[in-house]
N, CA, C and O atoms as CSV, one atom per row, in Angstrom:
chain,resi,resn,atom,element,x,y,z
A,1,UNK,N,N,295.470,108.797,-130.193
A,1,UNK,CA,C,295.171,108.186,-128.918
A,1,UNK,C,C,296.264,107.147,-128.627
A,1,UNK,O,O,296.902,106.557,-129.499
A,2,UNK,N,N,296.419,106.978,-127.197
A,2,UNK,CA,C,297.379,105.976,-127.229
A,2,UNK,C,C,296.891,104.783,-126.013
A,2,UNK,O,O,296.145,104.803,-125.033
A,3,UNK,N,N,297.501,104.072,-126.481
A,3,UNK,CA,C,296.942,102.351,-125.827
A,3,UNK,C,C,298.204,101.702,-124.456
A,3,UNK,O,O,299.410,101.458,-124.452
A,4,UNK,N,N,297.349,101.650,-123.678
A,4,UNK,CA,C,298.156,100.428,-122.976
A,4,UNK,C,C,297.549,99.414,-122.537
A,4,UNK,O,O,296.416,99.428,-122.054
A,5,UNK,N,N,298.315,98.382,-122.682
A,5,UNK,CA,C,297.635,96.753,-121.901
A,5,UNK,C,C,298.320,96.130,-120.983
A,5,UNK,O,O,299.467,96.194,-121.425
A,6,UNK,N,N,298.345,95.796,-120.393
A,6,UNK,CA,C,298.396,94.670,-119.001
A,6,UNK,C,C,298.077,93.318,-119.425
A,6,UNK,O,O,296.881,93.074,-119.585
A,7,UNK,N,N,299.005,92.302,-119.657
A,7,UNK,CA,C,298.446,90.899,-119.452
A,7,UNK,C,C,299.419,90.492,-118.402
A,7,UNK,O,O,300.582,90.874,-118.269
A,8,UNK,N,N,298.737,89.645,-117.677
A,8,UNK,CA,C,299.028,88.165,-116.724
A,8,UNK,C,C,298.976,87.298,-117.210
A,8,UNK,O,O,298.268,87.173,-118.209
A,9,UNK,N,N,299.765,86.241,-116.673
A,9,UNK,CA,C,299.205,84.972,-116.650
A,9,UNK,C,C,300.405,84.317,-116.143
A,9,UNK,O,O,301.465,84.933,-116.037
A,10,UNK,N,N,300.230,82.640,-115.709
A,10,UNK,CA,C,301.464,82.016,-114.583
A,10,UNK,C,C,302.556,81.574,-116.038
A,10,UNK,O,O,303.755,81.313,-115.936
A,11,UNK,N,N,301.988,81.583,-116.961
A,11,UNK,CA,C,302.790,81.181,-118.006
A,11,UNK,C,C,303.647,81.945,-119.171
A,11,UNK,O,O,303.166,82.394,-120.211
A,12,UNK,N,N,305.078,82.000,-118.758
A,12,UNK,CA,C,305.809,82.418,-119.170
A,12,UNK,C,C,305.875,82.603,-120.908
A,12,UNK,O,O,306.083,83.573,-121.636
A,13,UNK,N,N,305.620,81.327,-121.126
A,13,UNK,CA,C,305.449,81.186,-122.442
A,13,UNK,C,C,304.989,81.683,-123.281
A,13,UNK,O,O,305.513,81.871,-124.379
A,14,UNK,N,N,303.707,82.061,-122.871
A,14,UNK,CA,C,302.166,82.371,-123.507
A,14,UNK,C,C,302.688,83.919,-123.659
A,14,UNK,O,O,302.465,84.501,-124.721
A,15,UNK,N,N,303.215,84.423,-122.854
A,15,UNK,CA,C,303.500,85.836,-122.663
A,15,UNK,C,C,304.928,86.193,-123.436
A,15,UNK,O,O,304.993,87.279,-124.012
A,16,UNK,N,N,305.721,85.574,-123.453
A,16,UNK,CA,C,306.649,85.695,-124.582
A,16,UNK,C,C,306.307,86.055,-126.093
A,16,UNK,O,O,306.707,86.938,-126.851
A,17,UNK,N,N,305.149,84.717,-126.251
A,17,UNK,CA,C,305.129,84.504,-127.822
A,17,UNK,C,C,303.802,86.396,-127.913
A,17,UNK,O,O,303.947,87.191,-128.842
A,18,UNK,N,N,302.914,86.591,-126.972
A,18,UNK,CA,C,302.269,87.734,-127.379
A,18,UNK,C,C,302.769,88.728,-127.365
A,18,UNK,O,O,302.277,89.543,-128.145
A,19,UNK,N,N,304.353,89.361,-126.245
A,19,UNK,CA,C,304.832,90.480,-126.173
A,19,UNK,C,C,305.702,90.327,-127.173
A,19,UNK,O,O,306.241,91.406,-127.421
A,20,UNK,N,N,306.239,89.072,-128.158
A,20,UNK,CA,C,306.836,89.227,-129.241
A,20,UNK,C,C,305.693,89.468,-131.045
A,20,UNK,O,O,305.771,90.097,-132.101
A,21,UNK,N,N,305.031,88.767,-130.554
A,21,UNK,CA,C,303.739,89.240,-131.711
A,21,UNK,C,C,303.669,90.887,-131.514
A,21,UNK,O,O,304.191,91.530,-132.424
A,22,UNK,N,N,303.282,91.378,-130.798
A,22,UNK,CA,C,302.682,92.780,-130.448
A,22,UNK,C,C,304.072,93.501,-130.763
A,22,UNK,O,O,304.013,94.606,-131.302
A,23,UNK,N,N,304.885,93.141,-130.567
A,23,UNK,CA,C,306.095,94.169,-130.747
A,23,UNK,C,C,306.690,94.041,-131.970
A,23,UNK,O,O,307.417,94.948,-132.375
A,24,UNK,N,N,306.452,92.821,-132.780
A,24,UNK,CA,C,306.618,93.247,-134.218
A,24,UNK,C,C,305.576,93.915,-134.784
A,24,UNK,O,O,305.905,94.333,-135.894
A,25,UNK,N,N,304.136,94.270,-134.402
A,25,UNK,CA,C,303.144,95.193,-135.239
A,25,UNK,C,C,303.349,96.470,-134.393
A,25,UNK,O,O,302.324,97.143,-134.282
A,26,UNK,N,N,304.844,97.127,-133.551
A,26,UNK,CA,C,304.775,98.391,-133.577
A,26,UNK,C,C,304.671,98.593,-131.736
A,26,UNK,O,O,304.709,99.764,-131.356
A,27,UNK,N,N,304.587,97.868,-131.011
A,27,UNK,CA,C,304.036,97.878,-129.767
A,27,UNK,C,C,305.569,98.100,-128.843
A,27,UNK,O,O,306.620,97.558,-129.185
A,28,UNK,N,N,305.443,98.923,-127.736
A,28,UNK,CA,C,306.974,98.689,-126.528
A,28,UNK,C,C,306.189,97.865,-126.045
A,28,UNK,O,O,305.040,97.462,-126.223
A,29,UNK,N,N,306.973,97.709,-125.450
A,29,UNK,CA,C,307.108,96.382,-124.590
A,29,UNK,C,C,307.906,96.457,-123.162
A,29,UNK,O,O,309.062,96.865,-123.050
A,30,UNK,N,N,307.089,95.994,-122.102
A,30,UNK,CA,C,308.035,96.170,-121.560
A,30,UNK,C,C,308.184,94.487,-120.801
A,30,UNK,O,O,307.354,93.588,-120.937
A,31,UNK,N,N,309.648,94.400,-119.893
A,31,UNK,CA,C,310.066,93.249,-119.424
A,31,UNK,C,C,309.423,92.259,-118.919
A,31,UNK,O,O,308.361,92.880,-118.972
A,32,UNK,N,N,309.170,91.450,-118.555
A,32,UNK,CA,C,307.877,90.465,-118.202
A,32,UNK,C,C,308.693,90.474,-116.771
A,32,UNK,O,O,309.879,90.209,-116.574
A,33,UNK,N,N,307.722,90.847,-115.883
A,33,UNK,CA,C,308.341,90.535,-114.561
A,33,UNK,C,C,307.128,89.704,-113.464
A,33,UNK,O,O,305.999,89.316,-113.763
A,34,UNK,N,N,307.651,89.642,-112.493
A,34,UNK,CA,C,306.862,88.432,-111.394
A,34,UNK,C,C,306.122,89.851,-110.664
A,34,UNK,O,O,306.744,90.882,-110.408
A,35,UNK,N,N,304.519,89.608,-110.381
A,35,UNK,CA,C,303.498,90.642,-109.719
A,35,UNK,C,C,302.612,89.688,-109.098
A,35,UNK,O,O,301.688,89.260,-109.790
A,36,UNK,N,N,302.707,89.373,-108.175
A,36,UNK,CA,C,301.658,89.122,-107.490
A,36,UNK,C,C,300.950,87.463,-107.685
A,36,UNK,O,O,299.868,86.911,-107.887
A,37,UNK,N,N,302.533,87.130,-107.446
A,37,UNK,CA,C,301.725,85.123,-107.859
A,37,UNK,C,C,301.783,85.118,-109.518
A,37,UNK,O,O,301.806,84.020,-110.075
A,38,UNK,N,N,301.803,86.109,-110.167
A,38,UNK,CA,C,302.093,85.704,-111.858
A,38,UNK,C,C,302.819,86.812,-112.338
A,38,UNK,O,O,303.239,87.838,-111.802
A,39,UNK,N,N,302.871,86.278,-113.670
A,39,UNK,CA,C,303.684,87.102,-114.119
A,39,UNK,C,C,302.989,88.335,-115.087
A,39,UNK,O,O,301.795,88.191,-115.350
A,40,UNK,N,N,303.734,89.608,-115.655
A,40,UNK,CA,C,302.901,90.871,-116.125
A,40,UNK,C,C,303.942,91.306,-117.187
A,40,UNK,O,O,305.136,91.360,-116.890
A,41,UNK,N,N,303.558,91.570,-118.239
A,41,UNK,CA,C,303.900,92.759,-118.852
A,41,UNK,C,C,303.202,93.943,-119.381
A,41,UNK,O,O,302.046,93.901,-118.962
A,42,UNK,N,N,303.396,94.975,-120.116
A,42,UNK,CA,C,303.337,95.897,-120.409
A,42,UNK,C,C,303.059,96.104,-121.923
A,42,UNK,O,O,304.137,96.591,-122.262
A,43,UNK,N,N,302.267,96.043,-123.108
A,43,UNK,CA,C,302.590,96.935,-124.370
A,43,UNK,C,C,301.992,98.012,-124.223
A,43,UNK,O,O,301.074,98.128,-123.411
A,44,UNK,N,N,302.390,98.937,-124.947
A,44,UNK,CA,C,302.107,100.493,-125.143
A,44,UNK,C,C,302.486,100.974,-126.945
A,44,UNK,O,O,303.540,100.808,-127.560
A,45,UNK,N,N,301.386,101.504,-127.345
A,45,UNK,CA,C,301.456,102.411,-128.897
A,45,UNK,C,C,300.424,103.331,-129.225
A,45,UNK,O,O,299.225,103.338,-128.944
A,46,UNK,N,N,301.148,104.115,-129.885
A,46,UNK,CA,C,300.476,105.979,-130.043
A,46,UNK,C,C,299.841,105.285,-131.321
A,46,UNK,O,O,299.902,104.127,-131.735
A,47,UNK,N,N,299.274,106.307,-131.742
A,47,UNK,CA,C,297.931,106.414,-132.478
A,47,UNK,C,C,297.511,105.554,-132.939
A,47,UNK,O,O,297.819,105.199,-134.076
A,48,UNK,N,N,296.598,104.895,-132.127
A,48,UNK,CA,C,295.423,103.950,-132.241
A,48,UNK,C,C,294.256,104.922,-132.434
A,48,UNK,O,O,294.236,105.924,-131.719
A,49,UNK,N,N,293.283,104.725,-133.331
A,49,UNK,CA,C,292.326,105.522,-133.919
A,49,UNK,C,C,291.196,105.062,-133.629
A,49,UNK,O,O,290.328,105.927,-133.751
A,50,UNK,N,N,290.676,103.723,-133.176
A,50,UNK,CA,C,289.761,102.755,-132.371
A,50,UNK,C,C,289.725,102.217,-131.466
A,50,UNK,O,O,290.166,101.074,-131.587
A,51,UNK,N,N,289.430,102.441,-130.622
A,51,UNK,CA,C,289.481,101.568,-129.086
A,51,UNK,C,C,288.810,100.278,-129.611
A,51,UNK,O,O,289.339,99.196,-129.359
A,52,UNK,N,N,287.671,100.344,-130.329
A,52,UNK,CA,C,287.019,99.004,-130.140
A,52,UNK,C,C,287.689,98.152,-131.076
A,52,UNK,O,O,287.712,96.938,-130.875
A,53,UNK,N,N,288.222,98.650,-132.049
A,53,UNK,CA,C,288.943,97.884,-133.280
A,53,UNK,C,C,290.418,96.908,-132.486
A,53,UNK,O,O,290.702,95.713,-132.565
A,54,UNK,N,N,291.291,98.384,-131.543
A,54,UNK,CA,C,292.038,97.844,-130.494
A,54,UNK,C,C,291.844,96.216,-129.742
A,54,UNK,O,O,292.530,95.204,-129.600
A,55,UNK,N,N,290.638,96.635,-129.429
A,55,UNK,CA,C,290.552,95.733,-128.465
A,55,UNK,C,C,289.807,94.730,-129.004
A,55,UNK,O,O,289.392,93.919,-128.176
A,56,UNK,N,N,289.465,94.510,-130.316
A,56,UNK,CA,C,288.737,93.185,-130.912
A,56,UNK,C,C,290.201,92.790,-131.502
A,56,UNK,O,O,290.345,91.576,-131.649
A,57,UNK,N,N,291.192,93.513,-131.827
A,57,UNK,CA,C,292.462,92.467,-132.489
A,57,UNK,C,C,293.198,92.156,-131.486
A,57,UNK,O,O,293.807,91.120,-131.752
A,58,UNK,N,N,293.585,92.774,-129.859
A,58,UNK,CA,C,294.055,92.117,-128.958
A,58,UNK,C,C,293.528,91.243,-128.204
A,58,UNK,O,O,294.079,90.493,-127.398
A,59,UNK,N,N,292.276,91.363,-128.517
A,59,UNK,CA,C,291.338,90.543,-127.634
A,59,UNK,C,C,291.310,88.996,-128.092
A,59,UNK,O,O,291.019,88.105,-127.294
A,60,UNK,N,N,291.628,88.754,-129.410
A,60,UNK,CA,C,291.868,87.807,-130.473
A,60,UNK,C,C,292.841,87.119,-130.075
A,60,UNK,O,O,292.791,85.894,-130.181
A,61,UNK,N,N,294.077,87.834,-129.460
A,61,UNK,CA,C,295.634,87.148,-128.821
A,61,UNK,C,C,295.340,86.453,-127.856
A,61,UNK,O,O,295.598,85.252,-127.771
A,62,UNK,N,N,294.421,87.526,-126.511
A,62,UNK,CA,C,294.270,87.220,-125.453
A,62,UNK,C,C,293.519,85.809,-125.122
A,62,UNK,O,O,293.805,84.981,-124.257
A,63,UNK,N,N,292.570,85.799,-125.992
A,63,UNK,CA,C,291.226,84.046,-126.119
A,63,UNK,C,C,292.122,82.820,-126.488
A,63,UNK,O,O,292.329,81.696,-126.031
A,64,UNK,N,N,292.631,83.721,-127.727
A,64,UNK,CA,C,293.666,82.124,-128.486
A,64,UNK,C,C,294.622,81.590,-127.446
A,64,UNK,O,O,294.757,80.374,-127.307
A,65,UNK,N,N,295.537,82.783,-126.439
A,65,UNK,CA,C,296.296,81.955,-125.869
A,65,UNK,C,C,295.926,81.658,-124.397
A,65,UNK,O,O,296.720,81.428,-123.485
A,66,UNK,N,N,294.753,81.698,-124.340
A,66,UNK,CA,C,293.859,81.470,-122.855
A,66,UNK,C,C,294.798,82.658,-121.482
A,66,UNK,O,O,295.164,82.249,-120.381
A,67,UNK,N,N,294.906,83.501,-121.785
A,67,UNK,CA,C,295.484,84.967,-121.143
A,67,UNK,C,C,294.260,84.823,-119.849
A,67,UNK,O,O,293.041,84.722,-119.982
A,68,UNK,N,N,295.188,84.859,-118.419
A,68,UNK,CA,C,294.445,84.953,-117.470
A,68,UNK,C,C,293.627,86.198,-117.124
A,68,UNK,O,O,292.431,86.321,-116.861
A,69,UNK,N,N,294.728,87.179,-117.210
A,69,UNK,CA,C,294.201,88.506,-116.962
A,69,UNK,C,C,294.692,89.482,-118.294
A,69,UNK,O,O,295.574,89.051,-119.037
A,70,UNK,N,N,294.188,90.557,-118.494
A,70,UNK,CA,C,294.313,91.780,-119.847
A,70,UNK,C,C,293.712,92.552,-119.140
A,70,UNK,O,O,292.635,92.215,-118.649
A,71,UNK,N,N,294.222,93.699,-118.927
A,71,UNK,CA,C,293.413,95.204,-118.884
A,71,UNK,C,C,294.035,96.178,-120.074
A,71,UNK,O,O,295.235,95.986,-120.273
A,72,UNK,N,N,293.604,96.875,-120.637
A,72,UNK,CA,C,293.556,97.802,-121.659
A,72,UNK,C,C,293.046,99.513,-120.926
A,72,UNK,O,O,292.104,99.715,-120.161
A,73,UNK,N,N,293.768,100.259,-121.332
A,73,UNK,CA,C,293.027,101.769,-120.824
A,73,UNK,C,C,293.756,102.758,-122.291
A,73,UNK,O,O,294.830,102.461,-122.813
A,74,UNK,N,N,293.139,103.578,-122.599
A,74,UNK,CA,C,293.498,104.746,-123.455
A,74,UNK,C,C,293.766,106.021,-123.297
A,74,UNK,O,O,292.690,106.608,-123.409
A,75,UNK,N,N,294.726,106.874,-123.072
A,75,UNK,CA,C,294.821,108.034,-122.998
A,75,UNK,C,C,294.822,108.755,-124.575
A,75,UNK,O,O,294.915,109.977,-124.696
């Protein structure tokens, strides 16, 4: 299965230090760009074997660094 996420948030920072966490455990990444009043990036990685496991260890990033927005979907 494979994973993608969406975070926002106005803070550049916050989004640096998680698209660099996530991309040393295996994650693309993509560029942090300006969407809509904040800013967005992109991770994406193939075989994830749990959605819920997924999303209780990103969900962990997202609380700690007060992440405005996260969406997650699985193909």
């Amino acid at each position: 299965m494979k994973v993608h996420h969406t975070f926002r948030s106005i803070e550049r920072e916050k989004l640096e230090i998680i698209a660099s966490l996530l991309q040393q455990a295996g994650y693309r990444i993509t560029r942090i760009t300006p969407r809509q009043g904040e800013l967005a990036f992109k991770a994406t990685r193939d075989g994830v074997h749990s959605g819920e496991d997924e999303q209780a260890r990103v969900g962990q990033l997202v609380e700690h660094f007060n992440i405005e927005s996260w969406s997650v979907t699985f193909t």
